[in-house]
C-alpha positions as CSV (number, residue, x, y, z in Angstrom):
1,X,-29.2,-11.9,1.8
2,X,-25.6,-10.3,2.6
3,X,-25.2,-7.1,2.5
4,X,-22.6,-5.3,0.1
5,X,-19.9,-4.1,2.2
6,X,-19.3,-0.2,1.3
7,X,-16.1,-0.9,-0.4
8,X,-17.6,-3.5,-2.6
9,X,-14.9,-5.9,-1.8
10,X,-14.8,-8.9,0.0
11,X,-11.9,-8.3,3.0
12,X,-9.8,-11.3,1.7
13,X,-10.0,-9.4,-2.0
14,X,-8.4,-6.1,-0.2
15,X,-5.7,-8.5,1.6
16,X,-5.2,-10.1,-1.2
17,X,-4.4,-7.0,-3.6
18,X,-2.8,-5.2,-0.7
19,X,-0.3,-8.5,-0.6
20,X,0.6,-8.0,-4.1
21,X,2.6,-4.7,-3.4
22,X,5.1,-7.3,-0.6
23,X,7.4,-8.6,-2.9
24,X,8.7,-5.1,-3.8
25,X,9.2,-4.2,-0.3
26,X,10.9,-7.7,0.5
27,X,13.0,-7.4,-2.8
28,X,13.6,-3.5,-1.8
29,X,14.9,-3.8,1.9
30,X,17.2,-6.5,1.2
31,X,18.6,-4.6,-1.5
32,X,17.7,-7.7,-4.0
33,X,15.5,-5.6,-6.5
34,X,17.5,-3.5,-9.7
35,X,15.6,-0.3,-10.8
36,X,13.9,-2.5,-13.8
37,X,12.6,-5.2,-11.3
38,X,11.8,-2.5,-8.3
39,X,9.8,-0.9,-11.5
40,X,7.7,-3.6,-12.5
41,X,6.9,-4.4,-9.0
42,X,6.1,-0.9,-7.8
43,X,3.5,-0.6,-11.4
44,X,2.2,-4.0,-11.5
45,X,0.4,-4.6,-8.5
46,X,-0.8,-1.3,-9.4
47,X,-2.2,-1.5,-12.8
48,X,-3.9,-5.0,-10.7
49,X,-5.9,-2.9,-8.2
50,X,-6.9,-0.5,-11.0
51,X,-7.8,-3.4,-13.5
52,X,-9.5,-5.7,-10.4
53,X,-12.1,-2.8,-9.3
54,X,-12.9,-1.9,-13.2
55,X,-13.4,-5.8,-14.1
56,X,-15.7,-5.8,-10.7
57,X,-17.4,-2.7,-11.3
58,X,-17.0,-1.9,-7.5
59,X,-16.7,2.1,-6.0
60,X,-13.1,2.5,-7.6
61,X,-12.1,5.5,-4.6
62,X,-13.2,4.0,-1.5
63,X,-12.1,0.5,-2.7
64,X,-8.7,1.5,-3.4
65,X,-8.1,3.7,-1.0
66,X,-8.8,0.6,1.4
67,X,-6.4,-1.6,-0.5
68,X,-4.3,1.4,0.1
69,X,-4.4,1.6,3.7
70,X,-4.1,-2.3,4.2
71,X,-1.4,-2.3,1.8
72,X,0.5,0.5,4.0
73,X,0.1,-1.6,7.1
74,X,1.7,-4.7,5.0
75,X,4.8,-2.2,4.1
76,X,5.1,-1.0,7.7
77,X,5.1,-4.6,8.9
78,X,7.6,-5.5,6.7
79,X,10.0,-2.7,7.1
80,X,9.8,-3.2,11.0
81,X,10.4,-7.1,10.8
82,X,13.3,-6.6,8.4
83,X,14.4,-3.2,9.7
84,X,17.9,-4.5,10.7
85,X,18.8,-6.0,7.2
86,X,17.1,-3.1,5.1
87,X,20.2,-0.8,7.1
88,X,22.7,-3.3,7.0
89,X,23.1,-3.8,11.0
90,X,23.5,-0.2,11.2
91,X,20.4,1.5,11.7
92,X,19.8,5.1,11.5
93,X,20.1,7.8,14.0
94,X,18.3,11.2,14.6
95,X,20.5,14.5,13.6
96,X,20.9,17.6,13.5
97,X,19.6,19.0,16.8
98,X,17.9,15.8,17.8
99,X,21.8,14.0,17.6
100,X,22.6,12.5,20.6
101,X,19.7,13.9,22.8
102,X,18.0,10.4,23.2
103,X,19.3,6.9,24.0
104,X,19.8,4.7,21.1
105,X,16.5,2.6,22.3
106,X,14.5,5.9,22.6
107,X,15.6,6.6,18.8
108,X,15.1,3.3,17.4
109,X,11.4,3.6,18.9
110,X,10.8,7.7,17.4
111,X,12.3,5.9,14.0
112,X,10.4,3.3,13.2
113,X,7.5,4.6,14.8
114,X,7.5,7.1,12.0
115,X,8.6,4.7,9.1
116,X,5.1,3.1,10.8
117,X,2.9,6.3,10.0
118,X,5.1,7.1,6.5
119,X,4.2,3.2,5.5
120,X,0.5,4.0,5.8
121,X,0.4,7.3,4.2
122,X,2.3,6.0,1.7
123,X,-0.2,3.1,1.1
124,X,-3.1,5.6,1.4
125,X,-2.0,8.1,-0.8
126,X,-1.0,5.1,-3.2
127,X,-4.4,3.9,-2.9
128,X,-6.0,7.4,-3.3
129,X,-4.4,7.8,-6.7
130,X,-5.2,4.6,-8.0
131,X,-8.8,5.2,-7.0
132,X,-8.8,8.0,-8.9
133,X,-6.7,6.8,-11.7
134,X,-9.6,3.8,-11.9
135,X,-12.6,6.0,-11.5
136,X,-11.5,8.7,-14.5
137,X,-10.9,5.2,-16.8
138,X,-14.5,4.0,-15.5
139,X,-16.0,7.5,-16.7
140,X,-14.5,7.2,-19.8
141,X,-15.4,3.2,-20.6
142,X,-19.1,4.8,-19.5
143,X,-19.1,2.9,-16.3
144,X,-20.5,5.6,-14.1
145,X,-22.9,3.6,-12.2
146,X,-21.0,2.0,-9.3
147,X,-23.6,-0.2,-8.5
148,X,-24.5,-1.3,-12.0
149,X,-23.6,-4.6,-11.4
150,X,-24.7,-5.2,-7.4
151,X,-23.8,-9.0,-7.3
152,X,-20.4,-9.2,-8.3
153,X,-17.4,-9.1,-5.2
């Protein structure tokens, strides 16, 4: 017999939800999404990873937090790969008293190095929430045994 994962999820389940949040980053770089659309497409995938780990009855927190993190390294992928069109052709630069102090290859790299670590944080923190958002709507539908139902995934 397999054994559980800690999550409760089976990876392709995490890539899978993680995936959903694409679209809006896609739509969002290549300035293609209107606030009603970018809305809808920040929410929705959302309210999915809450719904997905209530219907499952897997460990809302950790679960989520992992869709989080996998999600981040999906929106860090995607900003890098379509970095150039996000900015129009003209990326941007360090200022203030960072202007001019490196060469433009040495700022492109300390740039998207940290739209790298603010793409995961972003996803975790995203994740994080919606853990919690799903385990506080578990408590109050009564599910407060995360292992109540051990053979779902």
């Amino acid at each position: 017999m397999m054994r559980r994962p800690v999550i409760g999820m089976h990876p392709w389940s995490v890539v899978a939800l993680a995936g959903l949040g694409v679209p809006r980053v896609v739509l969002h770089d290549l300035g293609l999404a209107g606030p009603v659309a970018n809305s809808v497409l920040v929410f929705g995938p959302l309210a999915v990873w809450i719904g997905w780990v209530l219907w499952r009855r897997v460990p809302p927190v950790p679960a989520l937090v992992t869709v989080g993190v996998v999600y981040g390294i999906l929106l860090a992928v995607t900003h890098q790969l379509l970095w150039l069109e996000a900015f129009d052709g003209n990326p941007p630069e360090l200022g203030g008293n960072l202007a001019g102090r490196f060469s433009p290859a040495t700022e492109q790299v300390v740039l998207r190095l940290a739209s790298v670590g603010s793409s995961i944080v972003t996803g975790a923190v995203l994740g994080t929430v919606s853990g919690i958002v799903a385990w506080v709507l578990a408590r109050i539908a009564g599910r407060t045994d995360p292992n109540a139902d051990a053979t779902r995934r």
